[in-house]
N, C-alpha and C positions, 0 to 999 in steps of 0.2 A: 377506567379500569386498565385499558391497554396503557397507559401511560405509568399508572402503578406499578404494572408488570417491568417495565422498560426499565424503571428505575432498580427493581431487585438485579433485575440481569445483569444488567450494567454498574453494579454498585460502582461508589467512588472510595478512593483511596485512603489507606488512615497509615499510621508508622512513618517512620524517619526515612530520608534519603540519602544514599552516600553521593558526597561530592563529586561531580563529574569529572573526568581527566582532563586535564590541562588541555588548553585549546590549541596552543600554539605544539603541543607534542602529538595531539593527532594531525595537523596539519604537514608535520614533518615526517610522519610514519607512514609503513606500508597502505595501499591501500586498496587492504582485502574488505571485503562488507564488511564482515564481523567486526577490522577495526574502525572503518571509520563510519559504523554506527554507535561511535564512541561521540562524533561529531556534535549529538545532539542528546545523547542518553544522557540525562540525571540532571538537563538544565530547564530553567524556566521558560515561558514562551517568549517573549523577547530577546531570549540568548540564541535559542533555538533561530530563530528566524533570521538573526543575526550571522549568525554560523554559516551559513550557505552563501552565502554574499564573500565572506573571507575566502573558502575551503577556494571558490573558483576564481577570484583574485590572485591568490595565493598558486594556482593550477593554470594559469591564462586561459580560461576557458572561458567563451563568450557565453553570455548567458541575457536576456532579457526580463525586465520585471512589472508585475500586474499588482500596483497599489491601488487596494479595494476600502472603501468605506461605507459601512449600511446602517442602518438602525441596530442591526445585531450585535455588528463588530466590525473592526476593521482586521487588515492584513496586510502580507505581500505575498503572493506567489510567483514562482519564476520558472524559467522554461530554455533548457539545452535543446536546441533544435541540431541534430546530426544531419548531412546531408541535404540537398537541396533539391529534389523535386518537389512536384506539386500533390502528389499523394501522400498521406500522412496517416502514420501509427501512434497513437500519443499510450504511453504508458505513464501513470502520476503515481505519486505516494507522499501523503501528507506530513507536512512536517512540525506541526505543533502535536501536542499529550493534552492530556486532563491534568490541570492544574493537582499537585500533588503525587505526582504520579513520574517515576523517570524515564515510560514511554518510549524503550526497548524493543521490544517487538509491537508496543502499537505508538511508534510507526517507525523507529529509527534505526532498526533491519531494514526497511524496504527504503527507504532513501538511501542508505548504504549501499545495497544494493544496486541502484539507478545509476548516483556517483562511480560505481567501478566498472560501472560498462561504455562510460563515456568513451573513453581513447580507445572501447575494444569493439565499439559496433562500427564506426565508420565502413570497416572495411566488408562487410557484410553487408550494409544498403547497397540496394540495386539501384542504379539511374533511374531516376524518373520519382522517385521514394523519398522523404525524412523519415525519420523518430524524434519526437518531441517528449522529451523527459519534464514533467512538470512536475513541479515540487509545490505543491498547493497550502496556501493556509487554512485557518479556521475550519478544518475538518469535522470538530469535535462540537461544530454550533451549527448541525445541521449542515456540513458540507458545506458551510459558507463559502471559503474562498474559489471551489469550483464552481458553483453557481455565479459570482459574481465573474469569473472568468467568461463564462459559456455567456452570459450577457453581454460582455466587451468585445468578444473578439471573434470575428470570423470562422466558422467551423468548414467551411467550404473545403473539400478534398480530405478531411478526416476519415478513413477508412473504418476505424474503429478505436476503440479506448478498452484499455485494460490499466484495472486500478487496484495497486498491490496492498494487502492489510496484512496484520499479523504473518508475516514469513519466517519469519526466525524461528519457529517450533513446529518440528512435525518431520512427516516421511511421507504424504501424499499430498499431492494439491487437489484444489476445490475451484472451483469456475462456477461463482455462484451467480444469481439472479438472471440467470441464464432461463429466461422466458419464451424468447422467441428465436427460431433456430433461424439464424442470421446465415449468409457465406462468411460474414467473419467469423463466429462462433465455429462452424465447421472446417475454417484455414485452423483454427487456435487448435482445435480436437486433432485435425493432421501435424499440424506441428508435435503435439505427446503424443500420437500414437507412431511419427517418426524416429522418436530417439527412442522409443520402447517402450514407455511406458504403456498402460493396460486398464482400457477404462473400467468404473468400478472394484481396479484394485489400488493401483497409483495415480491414479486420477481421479477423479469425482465432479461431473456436471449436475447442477442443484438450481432450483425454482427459487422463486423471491423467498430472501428471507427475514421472518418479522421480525418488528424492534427493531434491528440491525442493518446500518447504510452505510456507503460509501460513497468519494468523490464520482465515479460514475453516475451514480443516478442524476449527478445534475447536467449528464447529456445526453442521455435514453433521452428526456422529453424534445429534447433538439433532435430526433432520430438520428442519432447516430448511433450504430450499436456499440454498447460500452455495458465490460463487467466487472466483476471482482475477483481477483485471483487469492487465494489463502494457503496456507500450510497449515496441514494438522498431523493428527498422531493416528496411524493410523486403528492401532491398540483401543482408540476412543470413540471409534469411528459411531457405535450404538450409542453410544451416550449422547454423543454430540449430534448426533438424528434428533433424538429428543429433546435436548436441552434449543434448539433451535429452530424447530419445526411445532414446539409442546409447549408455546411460551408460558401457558394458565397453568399447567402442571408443571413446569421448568422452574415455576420462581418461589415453588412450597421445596420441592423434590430438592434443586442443586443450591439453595441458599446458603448452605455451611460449605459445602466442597461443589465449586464448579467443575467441568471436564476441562482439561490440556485443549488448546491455549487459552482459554479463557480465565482459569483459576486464578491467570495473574492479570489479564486485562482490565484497564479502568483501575490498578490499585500501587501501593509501593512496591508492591512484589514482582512489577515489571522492571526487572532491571537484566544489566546488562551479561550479568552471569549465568543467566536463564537461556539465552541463546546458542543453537544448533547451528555450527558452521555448516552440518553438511545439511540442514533444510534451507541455507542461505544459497549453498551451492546448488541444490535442486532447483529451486528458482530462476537463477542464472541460468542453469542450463537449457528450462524450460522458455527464460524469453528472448534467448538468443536461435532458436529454433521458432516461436514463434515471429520473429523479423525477419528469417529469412524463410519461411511459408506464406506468410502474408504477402512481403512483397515482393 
């Protein structure tokens, strides 16, 4: 039954997609999120996966790669580590869609995002500190490529993990599967309540939520505290209480119109025109406050 449910929720995509922008024109452009979640919007998954290997070739930026193979699937994930202490913040954001889908805001705002804080967080790690930007595969097969990460590779000095989904739509963020109130959990909450924001208006801290995962959960079981960061609307805020928290009743109720940002997730309607510069910029301003709280 739960499984039934998961499948309404998340339906999959139908309709056309428009061709993705020329590769080599967002490598030579600005690069604000918004565009260069062009980098990956509107392609397949091997283009996709391919793209990030270029963008930092292309940007000389070092970068390291975790080629995963399971029964599930394979992948690559890859990892900008900034600065070089021994204590580590990882923030990830996957970077494969649901086939059929151009996977816009799930996920390539939030990778967009990642990329444009490369050259601007150096100067904010503290000694003693990294940030480790992972750009994970096979998110969408069970968080495969972070679990198969969290299997390879050493977690030692991980501080915590925050794993960015759906950013690109919305005006309050969400800090969900926030179950156990960690010291990281309460650096992240001083971090927003530092730049202003106002918990329960522009912010929202939320419990497990069903159906719905992220690359984190495959390092909660490694104890390390790790969540989800999202943008929503905040207009939606009742709706999406229910549609997320009511999944028996969410999959009769929202089946013809889901709530913002969902209506487009998992479908063709995730595209790149649907994206809120300034929920990309909220984000930004949210995890550069959270690096420099944390460490």
């Amino acid at each position: 039954m739960r499984r039934s449910l998961g499948r309404l929720l998340t339906r999959r995509p139908t309709g056309p997609i428009a061709p993705p922008a020329p590769l080599e024109a967002v490598l030579a452009g600005d690069d604000a999120p918004f565009l260069l979640a062009r980098l990956l919007c509107g392609r397949d998954g091997a283009a996709r996966e391919a793209a990030l290997p270029r963008y930092f070739q292309h940007r000389g930026i070092a970068f390291s790669r975790h080629r995963f193979t399971r029964p599930e699937g394979s992948g690559e994930t890859y990892a900008v580590d900034l600065g070089e202490g021994a204590r580590t913040l990882v923030l990830c954001a996957h970077h494969d869609a649901v086939p059929g889908s151009p996977g816009a805001n799930d996920n390539a705002a939030a990778v967009g995002i990642l990329l444009h804080l490369i050259p601007r967080l150096p100067p904010r790690i503290p000694r003693g500190w990294r940030v480790r930007l992972l750009f994970t595969a096979a998110e969408e097969i069970d968080y495969l490529g972070a679990r198969a990460y969290v299997q390879d590779t050493p977690l030692d000095g991980i501080a915590g993990v925050l794993s960015l989904e759906l950013c690109g739509i919305g005006d309050t963020l969400a800090v969900w599967d926030a179950v156990d109130q960690t010291p990281f959990l309460g650096r992240v909450r001083a971090a927003f309540d530092g730049i202003g924001l106002r918990r329960d208006e522009s912010y929202h801290i939320a419990g497990r939520i069903p159906l719905l995962g992220s690359d984190h959960r495959a390092f909660a079981p490694a104890g390390v505290p790790a969540y989800a960061l999202t943008v929503v609307p905040a207009a939606q805020a009742e709706a999406l209480r229910q549609f997320i928290f009511n999944p028996a009743r969410s999959a009769f109720r929202f089946l013809v119109k889901r709530p913002a940002p969902f209506d487009t997730y998992h479908t063709a309607r995730d595209r790149g025109s649907t994206l809120e510069p300034a929920a990309l910029a909220l984000t930004l301003r949210a995890l550069e406050a959270v690096v420099a709280e944390v460490a």
